[in-house]
N, C-alpha and C positions, 0 to 999 in steps of 0.2 A: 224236230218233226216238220215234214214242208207240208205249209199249208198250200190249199187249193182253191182256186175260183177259177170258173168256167163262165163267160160271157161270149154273147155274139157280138157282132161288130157295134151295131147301134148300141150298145152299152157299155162299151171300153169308154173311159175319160178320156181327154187328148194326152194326161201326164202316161194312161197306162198306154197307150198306141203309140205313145213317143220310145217309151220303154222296153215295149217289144220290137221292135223295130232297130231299137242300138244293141240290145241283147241277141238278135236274130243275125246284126252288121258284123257286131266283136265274135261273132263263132264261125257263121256260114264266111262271109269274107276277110275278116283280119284273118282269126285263125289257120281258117283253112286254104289261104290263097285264091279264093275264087270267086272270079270276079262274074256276078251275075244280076239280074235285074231279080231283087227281091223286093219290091214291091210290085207284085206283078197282076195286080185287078183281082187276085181270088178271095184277099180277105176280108172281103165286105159280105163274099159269101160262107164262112167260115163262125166255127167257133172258137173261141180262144183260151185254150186252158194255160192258166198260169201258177207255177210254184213258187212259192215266197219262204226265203228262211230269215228271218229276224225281220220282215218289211222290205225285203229288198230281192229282186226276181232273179229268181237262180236256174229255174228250169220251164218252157213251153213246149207245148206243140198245137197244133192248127189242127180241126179237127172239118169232116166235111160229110155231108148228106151226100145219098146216094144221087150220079148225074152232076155234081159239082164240081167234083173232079176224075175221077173215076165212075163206072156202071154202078162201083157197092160204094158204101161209108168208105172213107179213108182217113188216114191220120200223119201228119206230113209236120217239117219246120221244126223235128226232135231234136231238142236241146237242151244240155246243161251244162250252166255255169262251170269254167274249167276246172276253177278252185271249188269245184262241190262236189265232182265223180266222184270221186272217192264215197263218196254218202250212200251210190245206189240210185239218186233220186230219179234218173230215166228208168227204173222200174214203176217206182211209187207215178211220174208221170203218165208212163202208159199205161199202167192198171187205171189209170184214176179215168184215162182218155178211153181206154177200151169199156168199164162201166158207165159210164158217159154215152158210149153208142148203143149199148144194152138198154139200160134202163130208161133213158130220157128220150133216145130215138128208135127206142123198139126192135133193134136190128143185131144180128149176129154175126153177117160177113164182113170182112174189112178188109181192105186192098191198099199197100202202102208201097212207096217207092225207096227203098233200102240203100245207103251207102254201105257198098260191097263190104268194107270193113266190120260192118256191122251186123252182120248175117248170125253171125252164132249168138248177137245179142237178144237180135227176134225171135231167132228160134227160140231160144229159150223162155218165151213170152206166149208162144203157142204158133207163128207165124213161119209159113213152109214157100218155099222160092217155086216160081213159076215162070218158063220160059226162060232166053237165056239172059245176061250180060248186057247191060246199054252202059253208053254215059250220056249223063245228065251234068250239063255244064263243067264238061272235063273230068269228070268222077264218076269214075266205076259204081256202077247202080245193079240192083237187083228187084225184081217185082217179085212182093211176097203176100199172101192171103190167109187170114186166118176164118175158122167159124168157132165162136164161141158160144155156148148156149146160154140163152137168155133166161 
């Protein structure tokens, strides 16, 4: 079962900011080919949920108040570990990330930036495409929004 902790910036250790950061490198840039500035000033405004299976970080994502990166909440930097897909745990993450925006910041809309491949994952999450086709750092992207009731 993946555990969960959600921290904002000023409360990550430097071991877990280290962490996310090589876990965020080995997906977004080893894996995927793409070479991008991902430290990019926003996660000092973010919060940081992190999934741990056995004490070791398998799945995040970046979670952000309304105005910090988008108009509504967003949730960006979804990832898990390659040898964990198979678990589901980008469910178990974004449920944990979407009651996270519900319940701690009160809020029901959420505006996320989709790699295109990943569309029928969101959808099936509650989350409907809006507008068309961008790329974002060489990769087919989708704007998607969901309203969930709080």
């Amino acid at each position: 079962m993946l555990e969960i902790t959600i921290k904002s910036f000023d409360e990550l250790t430097k071991q877990e900011l280290y962490t996310i950061l090589q876990l965020r490198s080995e997906v977004f840039v080893m894996e995927q080919h793409c070479i991008y500035q991902d430290v990019d000033g926003k996660d000092q405004k973010a919060f940081h949920l992190m999934g741990y299976e056995n004490n070791l970080l398998v799945a995040y994502t970046r979670i952000f108040k309304p105005g910090d990166y988008f108009n509504e909440a967003s949730i960006g930097r979804v990832l898990v570990k390659k040898n964990f897909r198979k678990h589901r745990f980008g469910y178990a993450i974004m449920e944990a990330s979407v009651n996270f925006i519900k319940s701690e910041l009160k809020l029901s809309k959420i505006k996320i930036s989709a790699q295109l491949y990943l569309k029928s994952f969101y959808s099936n999450i509650g989350f409907k495409e809006v507008g068309a086709e961008y790329l974002e750092d060489d990769i087919p992207h989708i704007a998607m929004i969901a309203s969930f009731l709080t």
